[in-house]
N, C-alpha and C positions, 0 to 999 in steps of 0.2 A: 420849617423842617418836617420831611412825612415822617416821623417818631410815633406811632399809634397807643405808647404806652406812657405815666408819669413816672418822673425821676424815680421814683419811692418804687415804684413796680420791678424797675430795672436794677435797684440798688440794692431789695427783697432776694432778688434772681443774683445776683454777680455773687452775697452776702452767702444763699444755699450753697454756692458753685463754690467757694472759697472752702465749706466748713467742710463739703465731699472731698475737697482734695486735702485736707489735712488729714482728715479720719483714712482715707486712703494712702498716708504715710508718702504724701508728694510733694514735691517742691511746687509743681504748680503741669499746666496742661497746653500742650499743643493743640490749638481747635482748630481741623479743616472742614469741617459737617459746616455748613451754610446755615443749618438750622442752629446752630451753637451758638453761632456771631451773631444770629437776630433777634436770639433767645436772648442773650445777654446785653447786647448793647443795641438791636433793629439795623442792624445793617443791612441792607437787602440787597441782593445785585445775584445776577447770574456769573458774576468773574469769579467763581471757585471753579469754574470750568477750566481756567489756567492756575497758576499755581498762588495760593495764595493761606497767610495763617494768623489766624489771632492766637495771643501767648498772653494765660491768663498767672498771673502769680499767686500763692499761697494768700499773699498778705494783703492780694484786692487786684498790685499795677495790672494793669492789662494794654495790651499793642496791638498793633494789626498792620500785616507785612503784608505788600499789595501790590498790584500792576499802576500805571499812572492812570490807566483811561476809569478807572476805581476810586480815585482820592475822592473828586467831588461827588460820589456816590454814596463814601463813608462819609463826607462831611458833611451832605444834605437830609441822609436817612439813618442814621448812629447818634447815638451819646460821647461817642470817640472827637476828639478833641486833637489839633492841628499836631499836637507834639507827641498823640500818641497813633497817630497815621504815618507810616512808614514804606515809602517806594522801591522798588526793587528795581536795580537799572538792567535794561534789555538791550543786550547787544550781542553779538555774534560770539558763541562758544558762553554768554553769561550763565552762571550755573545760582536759582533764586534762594536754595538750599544755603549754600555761603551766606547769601546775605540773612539769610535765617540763624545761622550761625552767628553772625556780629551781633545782631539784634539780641539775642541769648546772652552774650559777652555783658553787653551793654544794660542787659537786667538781673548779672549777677547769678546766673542759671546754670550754665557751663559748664560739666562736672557733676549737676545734680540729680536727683532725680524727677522724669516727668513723664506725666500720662500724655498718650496722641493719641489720636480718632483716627483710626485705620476703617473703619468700619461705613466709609462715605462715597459719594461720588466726588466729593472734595477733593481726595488727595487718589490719583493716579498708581499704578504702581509702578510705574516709570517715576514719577515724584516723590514716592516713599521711599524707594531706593536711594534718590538723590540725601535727603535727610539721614538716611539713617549713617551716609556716607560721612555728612557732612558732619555731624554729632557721634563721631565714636569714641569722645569723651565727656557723653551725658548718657547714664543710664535711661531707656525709653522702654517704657511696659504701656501696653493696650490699655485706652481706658476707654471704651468708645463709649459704653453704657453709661458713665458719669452723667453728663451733663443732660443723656439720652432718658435716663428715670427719671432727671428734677422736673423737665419736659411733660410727664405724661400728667402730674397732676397741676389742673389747670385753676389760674385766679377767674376770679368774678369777670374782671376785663376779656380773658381769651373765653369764655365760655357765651358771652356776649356775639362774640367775633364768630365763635363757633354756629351758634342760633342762626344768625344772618348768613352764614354759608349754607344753612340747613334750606330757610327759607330760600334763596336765589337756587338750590338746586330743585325744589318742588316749583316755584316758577318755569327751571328748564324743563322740567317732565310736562307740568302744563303746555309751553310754548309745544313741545314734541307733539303730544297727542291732539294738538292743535289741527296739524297738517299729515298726522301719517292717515296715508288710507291707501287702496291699490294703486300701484302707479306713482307712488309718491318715492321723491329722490334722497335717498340717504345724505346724499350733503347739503339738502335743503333743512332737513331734519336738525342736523347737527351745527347750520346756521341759526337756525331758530333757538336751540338750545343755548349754544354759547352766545347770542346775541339779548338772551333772557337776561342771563348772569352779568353780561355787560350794563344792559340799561339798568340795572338792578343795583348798580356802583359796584359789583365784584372785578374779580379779574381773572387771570390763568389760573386754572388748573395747575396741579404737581403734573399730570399726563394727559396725554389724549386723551377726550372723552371717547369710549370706546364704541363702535355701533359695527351690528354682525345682523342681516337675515336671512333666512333660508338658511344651508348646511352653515354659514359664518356666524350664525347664531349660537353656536355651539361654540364658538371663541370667547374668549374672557382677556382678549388683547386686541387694541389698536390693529389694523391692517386694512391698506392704502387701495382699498379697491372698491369705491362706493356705486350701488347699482340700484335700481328701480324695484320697488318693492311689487311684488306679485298678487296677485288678486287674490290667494291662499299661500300666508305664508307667515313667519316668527320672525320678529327683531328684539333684537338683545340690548339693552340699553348700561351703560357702566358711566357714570358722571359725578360730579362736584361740582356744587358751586365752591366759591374762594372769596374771601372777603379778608384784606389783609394778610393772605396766605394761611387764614386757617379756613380750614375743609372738612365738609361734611357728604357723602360721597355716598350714592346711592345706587340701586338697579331693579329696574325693572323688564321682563319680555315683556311683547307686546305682541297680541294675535291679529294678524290680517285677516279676516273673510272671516270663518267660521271657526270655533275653537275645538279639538279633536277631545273625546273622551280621555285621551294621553296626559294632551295637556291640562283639561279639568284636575284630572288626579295628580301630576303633578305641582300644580298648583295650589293643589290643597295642603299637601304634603310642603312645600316650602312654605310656605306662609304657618302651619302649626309648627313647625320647627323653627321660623324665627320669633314666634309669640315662648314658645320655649326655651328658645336661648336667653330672652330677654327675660324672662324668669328667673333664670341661674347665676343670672348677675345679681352679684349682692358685693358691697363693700366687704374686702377679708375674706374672699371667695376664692379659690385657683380658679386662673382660666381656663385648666383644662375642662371645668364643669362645664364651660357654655360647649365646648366640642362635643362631650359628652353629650350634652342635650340634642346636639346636633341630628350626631349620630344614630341616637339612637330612637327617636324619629324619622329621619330618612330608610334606615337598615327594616322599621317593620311598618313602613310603607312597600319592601321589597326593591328600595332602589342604593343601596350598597354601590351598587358599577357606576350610578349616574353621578355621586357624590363628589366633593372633595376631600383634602387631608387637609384643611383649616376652614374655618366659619366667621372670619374676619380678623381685624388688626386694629392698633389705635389711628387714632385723626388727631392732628395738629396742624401748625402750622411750617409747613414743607414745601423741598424745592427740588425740582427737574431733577434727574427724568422718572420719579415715581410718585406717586401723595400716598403710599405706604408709609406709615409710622409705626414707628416699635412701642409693643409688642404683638403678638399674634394670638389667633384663638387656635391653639392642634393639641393632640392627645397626650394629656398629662401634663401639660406646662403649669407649672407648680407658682409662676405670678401672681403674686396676690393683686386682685384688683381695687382700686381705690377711689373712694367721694370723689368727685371733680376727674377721675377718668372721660374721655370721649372715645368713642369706640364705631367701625362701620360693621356691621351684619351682615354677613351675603350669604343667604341660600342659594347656592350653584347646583344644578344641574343641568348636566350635559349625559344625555341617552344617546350614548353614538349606535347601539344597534336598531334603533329608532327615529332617528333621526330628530328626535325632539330636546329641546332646549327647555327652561324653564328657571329663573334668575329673581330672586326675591328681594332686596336687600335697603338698609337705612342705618342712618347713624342714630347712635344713644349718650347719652348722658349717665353718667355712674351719680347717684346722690346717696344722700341716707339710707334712704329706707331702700332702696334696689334702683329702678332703670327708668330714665324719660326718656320716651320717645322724639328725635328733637323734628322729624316731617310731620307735614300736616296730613299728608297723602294718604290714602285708605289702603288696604290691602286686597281689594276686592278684584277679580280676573280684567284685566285688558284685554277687550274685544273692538275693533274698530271696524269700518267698512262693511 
């Protein structure tokens, strides 16, 4: 079975999820977040892209209501057991909501109250509607944050998981800087990278690994137009490795030919601003303090415009189409941060009356005493060619 966790890990995890939905005054939770299902029991599979739900009970049962081409997916990479995997029949006008309804019937739920994860790529809102239709005699309250908090603070195991993502994404910046120089092809780039991650035993990403030079370096999103790099010119790099799905998600620009005074000071200026965020993390800290640091950093460098309105988010283990995890780093968020958090950094700037880009960023480890670094990689200018 690919299960990457022991019984006791899972049993730890279903036992938190149970005592949140009691103290949350619920009968029990509709899970459509992909990341719920393998948090609890390692299901893995991209089929939440159709409609699909684990129903966890107060008192432990938990089920999982599926497509067929999914059964031997939960039975090869789950703790879920033949009687608690349940198919949904497809046929013309079938509505899977119904059979979510029976399946409720059938664990005594029907009538009661429960939390859903509205909050995913999991459930549609074409597919929400169907549920809510289909349950309009069970009280249903938001609970997407549940199962999304017990998430962020990680065992010894996923912090394990996390390291090896760390390292397979500083092998893709090696593999990268390997082969970038003038003239060199962005999808060569991005072979080399994702083929790092690969020989490295990783796997996919939550997203595209992003790459932008020249004025596309000023992007902080995937976009399908890859070109030859220029004799003087910036590439933006935005990646993760994944190792069991959990992600450690990094960024670096990178200077072709000769580095401009701009980007020197830019550069500098991100790089003291992420040795500063990583300062402000402290267990029992809000995370608004890492924005703060951000900010105010970048604001008496005099680069306020080039900035963002957040300075990163948590890392876990996540699925399509983003490797964002909850929570976020922006002004004021009162989150307390905690021991065994994982968190990615990113110093962004983007100088659009300039034309200049400049993209800093790594992931961290929350411990004791404040923040480890989890790359190897130094923070010093990328200059190539």
């Amino acid at each position: 079975m690919a299960v990457h966790f022991s019984p006791d890990e899972f049993a730890t995890r279903c036992g938190r999820a149970t005592t949140a939905i009691k103290e949350a005054s619920l009968d029990g939770m509709l899970l459509f977040a992909p990341e719920s299902h393998y948090y609890l029991t390692g299901y893995d599979t991209f089929g939440f892209a159709m409609f699909q739900c684990m129903v966890l009970r107060a008192d432990g049962e938990i089920a999982l209501l599926t497509r067929l081409p999914d059964l031997r997916q939960a039975q090869q990479t789950s703790t879920l057991t033949d009687d608690q995997i349940h198919i949904w029949t497809e046929v013309e006008g079938a509505n899977p909501a119904s059979h979510l309804a029976l399946l409720l019937a059938e664990m005594k739920l029907v009538g009661g109250h429960l939390g859903i994860e509205t909050q995913t790529a999991g459930l549609t809102a074409h597919s929400g509607n169907l549920v809510y239709e289909a349950l309009t005699d069970t009280q249903l309250t938001d609970a997407s944050n549940l199962i999304r908090h017990l998430r962020r603070d990680k065992s010894e195991q996923e912090i394990k998981y996390h390291r090896k993502a760390a390292n397979l994404s500083d092998d893709a910046l090696d593999a990268a800087l390997e082969i970038t120089c003038p003239g060199a092809f962005e999808g060569d780039i991005l072979a080399a990278m994702q083929g790092a991650v690969f020989k490295g035993g990783g796997g996919y990403a939550g997203n595209e690994f992003i790459i932008g030079s020249n004025e596309a370096a000023l992007l902080c999103r995937y976009q399908s137009a890859p070109r030859h790099l220029s004799a003087q010119d910036q590439l933006t790099l935005e990646w993760s490795g994944a190792y069991f799905r959990y992600q450690a998600a990094m960024m670096r620009t990178v200077l072709v030919g000769k580095a401009t005074d701009k980007h020197r000071a830019m550069h500098a200026a991100a790089t003291e601003a992420l040795i500063a965020c990583e300062e402000a993390i402290r267990p029992g800290k809000p995370m608004g303090d890492v924005y703060t640091a951000h900010k105010n950093v970048f604001d008496a460098h005099g680069l306020k415009h080039a900035r963002m309105q957040a300075c990163g988010y948590g890392m876990g283990a996540v699925f399509n189409p983003i490797w964002v995890d909850f929570p976020m780093f922006y002004e004021d968020n009162p989150l307390l941060m905690n021991a065994g958090n994982v968190y990615f950094l990113h110093m962004i700037l983007m100088d659009s009356d300039n034309g200049h880009a400049m993209c800093w960023g790594h992931s961290v480890l929350v411990n004791n005493n404040g923040v480890e670094r989890l790359s190897r990689s130094p923070l010093d200018l990328l200059v190539v060619g």
